[in-house]
N, C-alpha and C positions, 0 to 999 in steps of 0.2 A: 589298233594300227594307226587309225586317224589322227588321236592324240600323242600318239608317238612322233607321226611325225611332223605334226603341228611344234613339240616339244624342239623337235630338229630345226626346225625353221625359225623359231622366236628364237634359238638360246644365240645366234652370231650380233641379233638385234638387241638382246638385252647388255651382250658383250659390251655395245659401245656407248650405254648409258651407263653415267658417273651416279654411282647413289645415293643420295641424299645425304648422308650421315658424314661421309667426308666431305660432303661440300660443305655444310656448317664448319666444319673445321677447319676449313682453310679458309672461311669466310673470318673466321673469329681470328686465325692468328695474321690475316691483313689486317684487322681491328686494331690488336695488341701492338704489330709492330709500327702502324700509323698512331699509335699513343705512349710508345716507348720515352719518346723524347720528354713528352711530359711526365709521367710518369718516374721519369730519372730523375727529371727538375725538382718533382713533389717529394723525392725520395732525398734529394741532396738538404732540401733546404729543412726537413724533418730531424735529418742524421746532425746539422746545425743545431735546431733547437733543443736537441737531446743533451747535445755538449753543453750548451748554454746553460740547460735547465742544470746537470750535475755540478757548474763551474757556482751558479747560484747559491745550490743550496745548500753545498758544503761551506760558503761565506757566510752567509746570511748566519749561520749559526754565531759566528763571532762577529760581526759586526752589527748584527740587529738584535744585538741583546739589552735588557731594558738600560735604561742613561741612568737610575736608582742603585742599579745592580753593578754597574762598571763604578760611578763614585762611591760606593760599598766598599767592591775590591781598592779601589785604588788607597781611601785613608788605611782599608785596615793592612792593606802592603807596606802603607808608609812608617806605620807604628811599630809593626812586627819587626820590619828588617831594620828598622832604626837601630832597635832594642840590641838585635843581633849583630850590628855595626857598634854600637857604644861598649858591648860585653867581651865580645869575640874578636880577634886577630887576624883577620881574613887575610891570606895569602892572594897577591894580583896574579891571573893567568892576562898575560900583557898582550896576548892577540886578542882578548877579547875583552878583561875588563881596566886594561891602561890605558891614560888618559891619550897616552900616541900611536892607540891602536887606529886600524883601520877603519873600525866601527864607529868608534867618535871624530875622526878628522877628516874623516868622507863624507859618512852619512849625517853623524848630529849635528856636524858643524854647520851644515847645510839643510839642516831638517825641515826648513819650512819650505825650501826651493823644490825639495824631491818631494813633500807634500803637494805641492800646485802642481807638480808635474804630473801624479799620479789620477788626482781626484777632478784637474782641469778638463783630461781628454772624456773620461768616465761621463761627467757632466754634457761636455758638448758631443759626445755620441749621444747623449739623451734628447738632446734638442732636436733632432732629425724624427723622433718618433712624436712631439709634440703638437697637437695643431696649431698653437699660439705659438709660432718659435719667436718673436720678435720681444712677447711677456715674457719669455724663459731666459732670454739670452739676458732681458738688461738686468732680471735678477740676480743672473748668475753674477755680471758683473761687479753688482752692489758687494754680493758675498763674498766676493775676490777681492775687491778693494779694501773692506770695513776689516775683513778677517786678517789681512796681510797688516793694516796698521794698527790691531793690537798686536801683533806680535812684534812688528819693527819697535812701536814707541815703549812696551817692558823691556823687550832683549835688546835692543840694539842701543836704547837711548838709558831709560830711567835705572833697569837695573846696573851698566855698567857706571848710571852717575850716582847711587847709592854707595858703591863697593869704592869708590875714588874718594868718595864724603867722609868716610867710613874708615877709612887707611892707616893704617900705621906701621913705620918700617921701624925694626929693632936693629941698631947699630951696637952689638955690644953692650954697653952700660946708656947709649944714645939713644934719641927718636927724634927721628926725619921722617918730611914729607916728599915721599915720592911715590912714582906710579910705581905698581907691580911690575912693571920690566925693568926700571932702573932698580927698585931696588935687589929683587934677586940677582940682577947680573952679578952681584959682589959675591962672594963666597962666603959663609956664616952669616951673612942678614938674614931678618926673617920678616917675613911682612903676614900681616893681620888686619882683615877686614870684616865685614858683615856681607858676605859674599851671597844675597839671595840668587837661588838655582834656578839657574836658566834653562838646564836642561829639566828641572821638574816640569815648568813653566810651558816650555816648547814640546815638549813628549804628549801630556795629557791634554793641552792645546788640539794638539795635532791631530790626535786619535778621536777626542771628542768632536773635534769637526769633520773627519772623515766618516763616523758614525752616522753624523746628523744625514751628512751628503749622500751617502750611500742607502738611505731608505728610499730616494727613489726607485729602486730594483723592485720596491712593493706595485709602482706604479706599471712596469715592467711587465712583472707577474701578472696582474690583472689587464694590462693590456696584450698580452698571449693568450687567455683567455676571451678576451670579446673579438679578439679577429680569429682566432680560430675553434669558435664553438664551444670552448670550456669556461662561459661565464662564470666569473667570482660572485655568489651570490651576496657577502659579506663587503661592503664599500665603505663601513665604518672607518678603515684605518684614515682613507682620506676622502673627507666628503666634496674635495674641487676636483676631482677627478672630471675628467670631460664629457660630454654627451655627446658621440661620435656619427657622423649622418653614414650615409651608403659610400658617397663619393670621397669623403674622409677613410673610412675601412679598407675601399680600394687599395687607396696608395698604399697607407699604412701596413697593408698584408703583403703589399710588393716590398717595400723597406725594410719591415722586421724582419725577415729573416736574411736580410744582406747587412744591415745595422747589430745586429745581434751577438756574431761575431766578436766585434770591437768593444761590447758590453762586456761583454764575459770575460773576456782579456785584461779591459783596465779596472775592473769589479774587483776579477783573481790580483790583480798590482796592489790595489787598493789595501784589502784584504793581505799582501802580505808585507806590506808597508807596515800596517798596524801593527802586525804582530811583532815584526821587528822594533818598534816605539814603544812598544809594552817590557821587551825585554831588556833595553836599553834602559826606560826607567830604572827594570829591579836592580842592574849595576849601579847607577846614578843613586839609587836610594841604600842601597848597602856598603857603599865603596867609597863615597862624598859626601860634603856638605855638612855642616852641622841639622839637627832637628827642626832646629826655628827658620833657617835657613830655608830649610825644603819643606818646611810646611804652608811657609809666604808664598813660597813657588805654585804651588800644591795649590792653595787656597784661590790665588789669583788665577789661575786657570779657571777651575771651576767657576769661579764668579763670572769668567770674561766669555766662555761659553753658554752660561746663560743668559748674559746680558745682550747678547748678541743673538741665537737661537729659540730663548724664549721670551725677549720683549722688544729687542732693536728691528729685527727682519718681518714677524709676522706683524708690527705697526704699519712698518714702511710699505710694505708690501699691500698693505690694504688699501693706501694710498691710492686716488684714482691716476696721478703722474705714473705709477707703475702699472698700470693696466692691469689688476691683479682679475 
């Protein structure tokens, strides 16, 4: 009877104690929702580098393929379709491979300008993740300068003073000297020149320095990995990569993932830039030019992007003026 009504008397007292078990529980979800905010942040700027990382590595396949393996493709393109251009009759589909199509009087006509357009922003988004931005930027601008005036003094100056030097207008049983606009204005003249391709010249130009430029995303990659925890153990690709303090990581893990963004965007531009200049060649190479024509094109490129990528820049650059 005692304990019974001992029983009667605790159970109104134990009523008004909260038990333990939900109290953790409500402790922990004030926890959660006083760490939500972060939480969202860590979660947005992750859902970022995810994009980033897909927008990467679907590029990287074509644009970081070896410089051996794309001047490979490119002569044995020039020989093949040559061959098929001298044999074959090819029918022009005129929205894409006529010389008034939109493809050549928008884009190639202008192809070195939507090239700086593309591969400029890409580059000075990089600058924001560098700790030397003032070494980065004035290299940048050396590569901007040197690389625009080989292309101005082939395309703009020497090739079109070749094809003038070079000239000859058929009058009938006659030969005149005039330019290519006066003489075709007549109806039945024919003019004949040694017309080296510009667009060989400007195409593979373009794409190989978009190449070159676009291996920084290596640096990218590896700096995703030292700011957040998934060190590249491999640092061979570039041995001046940085040695980053605490208060450098800082910033840098605030930036990346708000700089990253704009990487991925002008990478993907980058990247379909190229591919567009790739296809524009195989018109250019199956549709014009004589042989010797588009192999001086062809040739001069290649030589002007290595003279530039493998001996002009990594000189200069070592230079102590460039703060390398």
């Amino acid at each position: 009877m005692k304990s019974a009504q001992e029983a009667h008397i605790t159970e109104p007292v134990l009523r008004g104690i909260t038990p333990r078990r939900p109290l953790r529980q409500d402790m922990t979800h004030l926890q959660a929702s006083e760490e939500s905010d972060d939480v969202k942040e860590e979660k947005n700027s992750q859902s970022w580098l995810s994009v980033w990382e897909n927008i990467v590595c679907w590029c990287r396949k074509y644009l970081l393929i070896s410089s051996n393996a794309k001047i490979a493709y490119y002569l044995t393109t020039l020989l093949a379709l040559s061959n098929i251009q001298h044999y074959v009759d090819l029918p022009h589909l005129e929205g894409l491979t006529g010389k008034h199509s939109v493809l050549n009087q928008v884009f190639v006509k202008k192809g070195w300008g939507f090239t700086l357009a593309v591969f400029l922003p890409y580059r000075f988004a990089s600058l924001f993740l560098h700790p030397k931005l003032r070494v980065s930027l004035t290299q940048l601008v050396v590569r901007s300068a040197l690389t625009t005036f080989f292309f101005f003094i082939w395309c703009q100056v020497l090739f079109p003073a070749i094809d003038n030097f070079s000239a000859t207008c058929i009058a009938g049983n006659e030969t005149l000297t005039l330019t290519k606009a006066e003489c075709l204005s007549n109806e039945g003249w024919q003019y004949f020149s040694f017309d080296i391709s510009g667009h060989s010249y400007l195409l593979i130009y373009c794409v190989l320095i978009m190449m070159e430029e676009s291996k920084e995303i290596i640096y990218f990659v590896w700096l995703k990995g030292q700011l957040f925890g998934e060190a590249v153990k491999n640092r061979k690709e570039d041995s001046n990569w940085p040695d980053l303090d605490e208060k450098q990581l800082k910033s840098l893990r605030t930036r990346f993932p708000k700089v990253s963004p704009v990487v991925a965007v002008t990478f993907f531009n980058m990247c379909a830039l190229a591919l567009l200049w790739d296809f524009m060649l195989l018109v250019t190479t199956l549709y014009y030019h004589t042989f010797a024509e588009k192999v001086i094109g062809t040739v001069l490129a290649l030589l002007m992007w290595a003279f530039l990528y493998r001996g002009a820049f990594p000189w200069l650059f070592s230079l102590k003026i460039f703060g390398s």
